[in-house]
C-alpha positions in Angstrom: 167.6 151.9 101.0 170.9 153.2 99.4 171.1 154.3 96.0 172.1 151.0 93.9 171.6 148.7 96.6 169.7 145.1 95.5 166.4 144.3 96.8 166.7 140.7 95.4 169.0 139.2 98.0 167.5 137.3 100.1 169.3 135.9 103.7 166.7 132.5 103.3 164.1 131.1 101.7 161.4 129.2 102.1 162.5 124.8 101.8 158.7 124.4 99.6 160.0 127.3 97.3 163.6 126.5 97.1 162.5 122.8 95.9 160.4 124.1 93.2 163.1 126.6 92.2 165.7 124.5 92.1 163.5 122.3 89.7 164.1 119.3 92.4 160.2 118.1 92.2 157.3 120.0 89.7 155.2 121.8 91.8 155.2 123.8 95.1 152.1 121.3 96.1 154.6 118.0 95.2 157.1 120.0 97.5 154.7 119.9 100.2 153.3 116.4 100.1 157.5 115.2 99.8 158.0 117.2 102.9 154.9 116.1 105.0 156.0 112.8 104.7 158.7 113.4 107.2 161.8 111.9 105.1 163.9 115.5 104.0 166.3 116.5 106.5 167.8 120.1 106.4 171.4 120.1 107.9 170.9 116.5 108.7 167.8 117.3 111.1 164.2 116.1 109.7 162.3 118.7 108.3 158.9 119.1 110.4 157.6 122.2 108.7 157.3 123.3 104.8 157.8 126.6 105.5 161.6 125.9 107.2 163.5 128.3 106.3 167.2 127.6 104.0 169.9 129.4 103.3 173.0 129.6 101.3 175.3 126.4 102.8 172.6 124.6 104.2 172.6 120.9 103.5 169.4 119.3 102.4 168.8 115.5 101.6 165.9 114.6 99.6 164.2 111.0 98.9 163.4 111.1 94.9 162.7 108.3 93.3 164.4 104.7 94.0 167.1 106.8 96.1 168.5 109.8 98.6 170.0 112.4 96.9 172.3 115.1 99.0 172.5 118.7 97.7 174.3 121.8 98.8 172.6 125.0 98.6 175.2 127.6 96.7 172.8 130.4 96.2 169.4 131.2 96.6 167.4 131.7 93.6 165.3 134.9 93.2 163.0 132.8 90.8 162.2 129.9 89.3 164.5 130.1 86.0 165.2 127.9 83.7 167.2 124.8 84.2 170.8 125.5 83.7 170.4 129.0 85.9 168.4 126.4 89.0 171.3 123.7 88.7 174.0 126.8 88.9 172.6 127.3 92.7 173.4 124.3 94.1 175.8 121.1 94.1 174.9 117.6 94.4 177.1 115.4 97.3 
């Protein structure tokens, strides 16, 4: 590694740790149990695995609540932050 160079950039993450990152559900395990029930799609392809991996651009719809809600991914978080830094990594469609 170069002098300088950042070891927090990740190329992809994770979709159970982006979730709780992002502050989308409370927990990693609430991440989980949404994802095993079969209804998130990454890229518009259901998400089979929790440990699918996203990455910046990806498109990831998300049943919470009453409705679907459609988020962009504009960064990848290095950790889980407080609000305002989480909602600055992505974009809701």
């Amino acid at each position: 590694m170069q002098a300088g160079q950042r070891t927090d950039i990740r190329p992809d993450i994770r979709i159970d740790k982006l979730l709780w990152y992002l502050r989308l559900t409370k927990s990693r395990a609430r991440a989980r149990a949404i994802l095993g029930q079969g209804h998130v799609r990454l890229n518009g392809r259901h998400v089979d695995r929790v440990s699918a991996c996203v990455r910046a651009g990806d498109v990831i719809t998300l049943p919470l609540g009453e409705a679907a809600r459609v988020f962009r991914v504009l960064a990848l978080p290095s950790r889980r932050g407080p609000p305002a830094e989480a909602a600055s990594c992505y974009e809701e469609l």
